[in-house]
N, C-alpha and C positions, 0 to 999 in steps of 0.2 A: 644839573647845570654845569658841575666840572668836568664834564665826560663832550658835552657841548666846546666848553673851552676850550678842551685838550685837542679836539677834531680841529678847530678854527685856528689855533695856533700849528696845527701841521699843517693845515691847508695852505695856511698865509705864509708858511717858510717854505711848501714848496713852489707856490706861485712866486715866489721873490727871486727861488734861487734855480729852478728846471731852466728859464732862459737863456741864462747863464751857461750851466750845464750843456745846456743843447749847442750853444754857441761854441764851447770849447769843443766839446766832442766832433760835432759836424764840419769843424774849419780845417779838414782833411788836405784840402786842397792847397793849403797852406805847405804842405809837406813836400810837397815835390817844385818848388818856388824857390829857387837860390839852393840856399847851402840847408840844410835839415838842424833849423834854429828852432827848435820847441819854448824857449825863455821868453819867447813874445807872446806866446799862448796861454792866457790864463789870467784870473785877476788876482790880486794880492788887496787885502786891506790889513794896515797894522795897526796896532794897539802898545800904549805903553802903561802897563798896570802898575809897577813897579819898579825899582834898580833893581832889584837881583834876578826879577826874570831879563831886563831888558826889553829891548821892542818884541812885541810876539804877532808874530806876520798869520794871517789865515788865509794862503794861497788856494784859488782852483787850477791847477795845472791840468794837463791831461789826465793823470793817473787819478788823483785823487777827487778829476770828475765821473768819473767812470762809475768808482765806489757811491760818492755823492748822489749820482742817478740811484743804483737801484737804495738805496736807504729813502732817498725820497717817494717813493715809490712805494715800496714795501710798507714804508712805517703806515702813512693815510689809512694803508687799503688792512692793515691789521685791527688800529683803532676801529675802525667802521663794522668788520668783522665781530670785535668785543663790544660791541654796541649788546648782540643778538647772545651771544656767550656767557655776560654776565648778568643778564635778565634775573636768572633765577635766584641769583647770589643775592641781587638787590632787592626781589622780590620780599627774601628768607631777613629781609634790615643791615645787610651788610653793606659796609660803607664803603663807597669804589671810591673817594677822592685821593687819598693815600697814592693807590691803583694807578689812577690815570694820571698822577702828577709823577710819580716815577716814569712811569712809559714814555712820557713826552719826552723828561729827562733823557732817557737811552736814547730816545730818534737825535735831541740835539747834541748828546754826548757823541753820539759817533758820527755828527755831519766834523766837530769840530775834533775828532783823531783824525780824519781822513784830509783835512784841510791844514790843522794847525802844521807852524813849521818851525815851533820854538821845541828844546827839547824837555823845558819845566814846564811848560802850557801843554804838549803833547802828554804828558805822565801824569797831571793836574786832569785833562779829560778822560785820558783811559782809566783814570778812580773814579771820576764821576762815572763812566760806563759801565764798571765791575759792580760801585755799589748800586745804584738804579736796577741795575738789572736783578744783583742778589735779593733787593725786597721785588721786586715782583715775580722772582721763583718762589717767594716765601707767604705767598698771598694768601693761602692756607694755611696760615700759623699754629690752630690750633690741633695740629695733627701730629704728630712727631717724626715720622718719615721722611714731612716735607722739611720741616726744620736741619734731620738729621742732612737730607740732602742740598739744602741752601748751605750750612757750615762748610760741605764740603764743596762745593762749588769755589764759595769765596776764599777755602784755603788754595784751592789750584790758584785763581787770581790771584794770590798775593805771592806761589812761588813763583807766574807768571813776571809779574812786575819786578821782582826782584832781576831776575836776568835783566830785561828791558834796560833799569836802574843804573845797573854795569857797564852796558853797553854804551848806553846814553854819556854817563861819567865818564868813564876812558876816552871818548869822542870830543866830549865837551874837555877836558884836561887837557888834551893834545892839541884840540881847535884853537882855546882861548875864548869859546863862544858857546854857545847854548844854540844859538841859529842852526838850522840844517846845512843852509846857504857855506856854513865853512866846515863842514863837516865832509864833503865831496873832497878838498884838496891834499883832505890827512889822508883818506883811506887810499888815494888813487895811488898815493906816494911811495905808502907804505903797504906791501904784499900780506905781510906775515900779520902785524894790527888788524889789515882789513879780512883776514882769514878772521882772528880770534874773534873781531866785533861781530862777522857774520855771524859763527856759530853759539854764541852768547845773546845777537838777538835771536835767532833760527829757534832756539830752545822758548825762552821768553814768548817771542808772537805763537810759536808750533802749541803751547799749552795752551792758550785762546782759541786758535783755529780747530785743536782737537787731533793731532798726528802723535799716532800710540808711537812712545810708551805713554803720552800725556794727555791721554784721552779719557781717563777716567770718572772724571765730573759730566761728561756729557750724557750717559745713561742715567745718571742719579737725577740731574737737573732736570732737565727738557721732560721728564712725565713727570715731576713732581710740578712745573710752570702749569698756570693757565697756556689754554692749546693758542691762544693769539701770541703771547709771550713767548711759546716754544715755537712757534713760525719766524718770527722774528731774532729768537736766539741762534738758530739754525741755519734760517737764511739767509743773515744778514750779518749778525754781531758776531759768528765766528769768522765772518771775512773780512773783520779787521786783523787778525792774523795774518792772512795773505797778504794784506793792502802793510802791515809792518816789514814782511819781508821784501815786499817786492819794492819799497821805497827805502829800504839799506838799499838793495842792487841799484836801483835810479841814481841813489847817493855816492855810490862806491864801486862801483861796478861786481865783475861776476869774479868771485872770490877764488882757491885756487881748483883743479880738476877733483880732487881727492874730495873736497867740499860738495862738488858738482855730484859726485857720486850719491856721494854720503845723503843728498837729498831725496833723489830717483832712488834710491834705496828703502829708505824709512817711507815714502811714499807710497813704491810698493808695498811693503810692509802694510802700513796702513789701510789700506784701498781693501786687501785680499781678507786683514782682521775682520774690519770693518762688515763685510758683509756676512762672510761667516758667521759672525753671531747674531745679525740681523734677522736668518735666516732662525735661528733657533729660539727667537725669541714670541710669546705669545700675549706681549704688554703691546699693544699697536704703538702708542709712543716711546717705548723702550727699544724699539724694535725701528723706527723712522730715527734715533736716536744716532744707531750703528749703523744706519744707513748714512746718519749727514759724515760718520765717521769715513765710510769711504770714497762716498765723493769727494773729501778733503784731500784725502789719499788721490786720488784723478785728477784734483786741479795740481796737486804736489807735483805728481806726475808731468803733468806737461810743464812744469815750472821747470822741472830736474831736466827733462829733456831739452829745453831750451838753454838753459846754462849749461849744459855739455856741449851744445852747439856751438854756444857764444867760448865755450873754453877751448873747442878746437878750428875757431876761427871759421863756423860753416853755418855761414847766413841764412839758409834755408831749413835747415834743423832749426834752431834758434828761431825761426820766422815762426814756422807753423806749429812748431812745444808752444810758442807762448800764444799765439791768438787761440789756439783750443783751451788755455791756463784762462784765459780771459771771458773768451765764452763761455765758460764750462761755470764759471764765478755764477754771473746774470742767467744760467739756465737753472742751478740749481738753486740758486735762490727763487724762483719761479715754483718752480715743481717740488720745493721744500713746502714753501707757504702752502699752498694747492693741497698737500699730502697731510700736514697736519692742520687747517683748515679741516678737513676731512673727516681725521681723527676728533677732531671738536666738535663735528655735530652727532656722530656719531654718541660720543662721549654725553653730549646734553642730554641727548633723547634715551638714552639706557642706562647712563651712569654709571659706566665702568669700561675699563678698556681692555679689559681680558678678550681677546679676539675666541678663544676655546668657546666661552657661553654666548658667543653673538651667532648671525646667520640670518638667513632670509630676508635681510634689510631691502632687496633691492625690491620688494613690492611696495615700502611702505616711504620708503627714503630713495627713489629712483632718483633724484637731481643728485645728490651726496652722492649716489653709487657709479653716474655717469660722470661725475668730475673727478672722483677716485679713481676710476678705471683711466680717465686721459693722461691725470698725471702717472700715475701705474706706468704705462704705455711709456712717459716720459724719461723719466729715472730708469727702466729698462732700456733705453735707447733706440727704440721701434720707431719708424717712421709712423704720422706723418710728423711726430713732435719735435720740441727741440734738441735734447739732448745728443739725438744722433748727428747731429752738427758737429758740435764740441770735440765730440769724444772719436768720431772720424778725423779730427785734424789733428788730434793728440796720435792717434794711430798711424798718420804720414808720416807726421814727426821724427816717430821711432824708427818707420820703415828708411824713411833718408838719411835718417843715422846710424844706419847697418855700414853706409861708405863712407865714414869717416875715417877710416884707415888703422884706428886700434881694435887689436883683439880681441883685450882686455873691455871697450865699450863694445862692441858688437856682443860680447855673450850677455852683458848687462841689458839690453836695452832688448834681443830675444826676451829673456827672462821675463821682463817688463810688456812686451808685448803678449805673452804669451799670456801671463796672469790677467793684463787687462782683458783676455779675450775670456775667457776661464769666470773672470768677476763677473764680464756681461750676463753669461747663462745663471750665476748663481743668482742676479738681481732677479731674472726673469720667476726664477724657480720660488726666489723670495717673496715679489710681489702678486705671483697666481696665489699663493699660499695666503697671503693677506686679505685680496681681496677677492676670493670664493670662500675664505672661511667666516669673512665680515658679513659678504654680501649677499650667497647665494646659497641655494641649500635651502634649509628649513632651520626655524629658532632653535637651538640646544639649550636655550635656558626661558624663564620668563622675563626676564628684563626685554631682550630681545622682541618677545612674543606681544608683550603692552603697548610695543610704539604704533601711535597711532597714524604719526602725520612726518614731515619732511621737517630739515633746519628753517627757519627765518630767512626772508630776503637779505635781511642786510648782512648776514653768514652766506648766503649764496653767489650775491652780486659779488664781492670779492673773488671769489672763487672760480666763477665765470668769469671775470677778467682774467685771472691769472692765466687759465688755460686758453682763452685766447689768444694770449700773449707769445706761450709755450708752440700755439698750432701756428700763429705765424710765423716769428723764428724758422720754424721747420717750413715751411712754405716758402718763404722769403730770406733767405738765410745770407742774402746779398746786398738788401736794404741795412741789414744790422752788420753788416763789417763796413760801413759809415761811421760808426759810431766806437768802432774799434783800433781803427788802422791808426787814432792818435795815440790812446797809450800805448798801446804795444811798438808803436817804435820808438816813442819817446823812452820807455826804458831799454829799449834794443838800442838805440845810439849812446844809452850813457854806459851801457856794456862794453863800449870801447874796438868795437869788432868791426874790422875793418871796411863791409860791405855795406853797413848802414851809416858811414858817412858818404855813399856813395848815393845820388838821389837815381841815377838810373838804374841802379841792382836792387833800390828801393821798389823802384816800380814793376820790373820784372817781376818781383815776389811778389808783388800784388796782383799781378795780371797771372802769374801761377796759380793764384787762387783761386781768380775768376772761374773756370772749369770746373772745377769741382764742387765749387757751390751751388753752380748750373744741374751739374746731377744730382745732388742731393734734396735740389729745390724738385729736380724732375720725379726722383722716388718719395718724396715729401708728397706731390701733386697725385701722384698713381696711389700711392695709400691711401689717401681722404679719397679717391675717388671710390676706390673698392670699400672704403666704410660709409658710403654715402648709398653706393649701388644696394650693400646687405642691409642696412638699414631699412631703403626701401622694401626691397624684397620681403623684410617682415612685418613692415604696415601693412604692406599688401596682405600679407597670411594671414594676419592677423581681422583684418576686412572683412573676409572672404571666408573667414571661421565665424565669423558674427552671423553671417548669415546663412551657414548651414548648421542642423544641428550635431552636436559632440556630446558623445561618452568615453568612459575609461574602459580600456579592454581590461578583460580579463584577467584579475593577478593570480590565478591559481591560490584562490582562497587566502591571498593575503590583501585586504581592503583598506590598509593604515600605515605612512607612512612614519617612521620613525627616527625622531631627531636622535635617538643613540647609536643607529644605524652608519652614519654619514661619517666619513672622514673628519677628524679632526686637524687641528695645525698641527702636531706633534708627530701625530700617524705621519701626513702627509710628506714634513722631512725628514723623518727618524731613518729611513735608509741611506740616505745621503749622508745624514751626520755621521751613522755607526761607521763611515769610513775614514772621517777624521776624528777618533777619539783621545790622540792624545793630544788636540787642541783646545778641548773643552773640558772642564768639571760639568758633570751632567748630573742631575741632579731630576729622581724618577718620583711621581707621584701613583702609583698603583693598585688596585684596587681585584681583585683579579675574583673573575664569577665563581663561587663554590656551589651552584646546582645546575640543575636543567635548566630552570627558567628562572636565571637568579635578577634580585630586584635592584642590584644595585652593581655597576662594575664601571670603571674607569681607569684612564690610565690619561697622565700629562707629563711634559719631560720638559724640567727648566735650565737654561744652560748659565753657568754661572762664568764668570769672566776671568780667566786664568792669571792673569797680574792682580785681580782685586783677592783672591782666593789664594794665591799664594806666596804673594809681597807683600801687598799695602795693609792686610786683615791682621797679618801676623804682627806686623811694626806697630800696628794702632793696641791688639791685644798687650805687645808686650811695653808701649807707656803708658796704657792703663794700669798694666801690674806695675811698672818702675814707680810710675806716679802715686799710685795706693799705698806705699810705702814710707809717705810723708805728710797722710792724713792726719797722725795724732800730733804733726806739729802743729796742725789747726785746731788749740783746744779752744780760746776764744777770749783767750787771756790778755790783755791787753802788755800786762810787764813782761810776759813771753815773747810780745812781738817787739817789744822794746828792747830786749835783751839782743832775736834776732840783727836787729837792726843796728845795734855797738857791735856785737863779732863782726858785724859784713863792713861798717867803716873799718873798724882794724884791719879789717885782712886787706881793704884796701889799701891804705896807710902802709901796711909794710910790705904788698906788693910794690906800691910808686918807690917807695927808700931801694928795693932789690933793683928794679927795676934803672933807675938811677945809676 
């Protein structure tokens, strides 16, 4: 019955508020009408809870309807997914209410980050989103893994918030206000403040969104989540990170060059970590994990790129960084869900996500293996899908800002181009590796070998929306910058940059774009058709083999195919890795044959995450040891803790008199 409620209350908050939504986004036309007044667009409701927050407004603006869409969106189509996912758990008497009464939480906790515009109601919802989300990574309670990996989740959340806190206070102390609304006139004022505010939120939101160095909960989390909850975490609840920074910049504009950098920097960073270890990875959700780590890095990317634009006054940089920063948001939230959607049927049907012991799923699980392949296709940026949209207009971006006229950004923004191009092939090299060793082949283990039948409809119908979602985009890639062209200039004019108060330089950049979305809708259109033409082509074979008869040639007396035989995922990248090894702890499992025809031989290669192995493991070892060290004051004495508790007022006491 709660799992019903929880559906009907997302259902009834997206029919209340997509109208809405669709309203803002769509009233495009607004933008080229007078002067480029965005403050009339959007609705405001306020609420007065209390004095000490004061009024707290829950505006939909452009930006914050943007985010608004794909949450509403996403969340429905996740719950309906967990419909078919949590079958068995409930089957086994475990109790989903907990489950589903959290998850709603997170869909309304993050409508109400992305809209609030108080700055005590905004820090009030992003705990409601931290902790919602922390018990539903921790739905497996009784395992220890999961545990250990929910603590560490919620401690990043809480070093998160702590920046945010700062930010927020210095804002709010200078403003006189808590509102966002006077929070624009301090930063705009003041150069060097609104540097420190950026970089204090940039740190703060960058540990939610996942950009290394602050990226380390998101491997531990997301495969310890149920796979509906890691779709959700991924696709959505880390881009409230982006939705924090990119509403400082609405707020306060584009902070100083040096900042600008410093973001295209950690970006890159980010984008290149990110999939490198993706690649290395044989946990499929461990592995989609460090993949959402470098798409973060790619929406960064066109963010850095667009505030280098808006810093050297070049509206065109700045136009096309941020509408690929923007698509790049709604693509990969698409082809996240889709991917670990995937990984969770997968996961029901063999129970375990070890990619090494799976294989030859796609005879038994062909719907999962053809919607894993689209998104596959996706995330690699292969036409006809969406991604190659996004990450083509991130790619202008950079190329228009080779004539910006420093030398200093021209070898930065190579660099950046270059790696993005570098990332593409590693993603490609990533995702064949996942799904030929998921799909194809023959079983390596028996888990594999048991399944008998496909995921559930109400697992698949999600799943088929999403990627039709993903092939239009890529088809139509002209209908969806309707729904774009409002935020992104709405924070492009609060940027300050000379050309977007300008409504005719406005529309020039618009109509620059038109072309090129014309060709991509055109290779968008020529892909599907050549996957429509091979398709045929092997019903046909396939026909036309029914009705003649077949055998197997001859194998020179070998009659038996052998799942030890086949490449594994380790074999498969181990040449690539061995050429960056001092980016990785590598970490070998070996097994090596000692006869002619020995019975037992393997080999796997786990790569372990070089800041968690040689920063964070050390610092937690060594207050384990600091901390062990003041066990025996816990004998259990009551007058011991009493005693405690007189030394520590004294020392207070004549700290306050020094003090004094």
């Amino acid at each position: 019955m709660i799992y019903f409620i929880g559906i009907l209350i997302l259902l009834i908050t997206a029919i209340a508020l997509l109208p809405q939504v669709f309203g803002v986004l769509l009233s495009g036309g607004a933008l080229f009408n007078g002067a480029l007044d965005f403050s009339s667009v959007g609705f405001v409701k306020t609420f007065n809870f209390n004095p000490l927050f004061g009024p707290v407004s829950f505006v939909l603006d452009p930006l914050s309807a943007f985010f608004a869409l794909i949450i509403l969106i996403m969340g429905p189509l996740g719950l309906i997914y967990a419909k078919g996912y949590l079958k068995p758990y409930k089957d086994k008497g475990k109790s989903l209410k907990s489950h589903i009464v959290f998850y709603v939480a997170l869909i309304l906790s993050m409508l109400a980050v992305v809209t609030c515009q108080n700055a005590l109601g905004f820090l009030v919802c992003w705990e409601i989103m931290s902790l919602s989300s922390f018990f539903l990574v921790i739905f497996e309670n009784e395992k220890k893994e999961i545990l250990d990996a929910g603590v560490k989740y919620l401690v990043f959340m809480h070093i998160s918030v702590i920046f945010i806190i700062i930010a927020f206070a210095l804002m709010s102390i200078k403003a006189g206000s808590y509102d966002f609304s006077a929070f624009s006139a301090v930063l705009e004022n003041n150069p060097h403040f609104r540097d420190a505010v950026f970089l204090l939120a940039f740190i703060g939101f960058g540990v939610k969104a996942g950009f290394v160095p602050f990226h380390n909960w998101l491997p531990e989390a997301h495969p310890a989540a149920p796979s509906h909850v890691s779709a959700i975490m991924s696709g959505v609840m880390i881009k409230t990170g982006i939705y924090g920074i990119l509403r400082i910049l609405y707020l306060g504009g584009i902070p100083s060059k040096a900042l600008c950098y410093v973001v295209l920097g950690i970006s890159v960073i980010t984008f290149l970590y990110g999939i490198l270890y993706a690649i290395g990875q044989n946990d499929v959700k461990r592995m989609l994990a460090y993949s959402s780590i470098e798409n973060i890095g790619i929406i960064g990317a066109g963010l850095g790129v667009s505030m280098i634009g808006c810093a050297y006054n070049q509206p065109v940089v700045a136009f096309f960084g941020l509408v690929g920063c923007i698509l790049h948001i709604l693509n990969h939230s698409i082809f996240k869900l889709l991917l670990f959607f995937g990984a969770g049927c997968v996961y029901l049907k063999t129970h375990t996500r070890d990619m090494e012991i799976l294989g030859g799923l796609v005879e038994k699980m062909p719907k999962t293996a053809g919607l894993f392949l689209a998104a596959s296709l996706a995330i690699c940026a292969l036409p006809p899908f969406n991604a190659l949209v996004s990450e083509f207009l991130i790619y202008f971006g950079m190329l228009k800002g080779l004539s910006i006229g420093s030398f200093f950004a021209f070898l930065i923004l190579i660099f950046a181009f270059s790696s993005l191009a570098f990332v593409g092939t590693m993603a490609i090299l990533c995702f064949t590796k996942a799904f030929s060793v998921i799909f194809l082949g023959h079983p390596r283990g028996e888990k594999a070998s048991a399944v008998q039948d496909d995921a559930p409809l109400s697992m698949l119908a999600p799943m088929g929306l999403l990627a039709s979602i993903a092939l239009f985009i890529g088809l139509a890639p002209k209908l969806i910058f309707k729904i774009l062209i409002l935020p992104v200039f709405s924070v492009l004019q609060n940027s300050h940059v000379a050309g977007f108060q300008n409504v005719e330089i406005s529309k020039t950049l618009s109509n620059m774009l038109s072309p090129h979305l014309t060709i991509l809708s055109t290779i968008g259109f020529t892909a599907f058709g050549l996957i429509i033409a091979v398709g045929f082509f092997v019903f046909l074979k396939k026909k036309m083999n029914k009705k003649t008869e077949s055998a197997s040639t001859w194998g020179c007396g070998y009659n038996k195919t052998l799942s030890h035989a086949q490449y594994t995922g380790s074999s498969y990248v181990s040449p690539f890795l061995a050429m960056l090894k001092p980016l990785f702890k590598k970490v070998f499992d070996v097994k090596k044959p000692k006869a002619l025809f020995p019975k037992e031989a393997h080999f796997s290669l786990h790569i372990e995450d070089i800041e968690e192995a040689y920063l964070l493991s050390p610092v937690v070892k060594f207050d384990e040891w600091f901390l062990s060290k003041f066990e025996k004051m816990q004998g259990g004495n009551l007058q011991t803790y009493i005693k405690y508790g007189l030394v520590f007022l004294i020392l207070v006491i004549i700290g306050s008199f020094w003090i004094g």
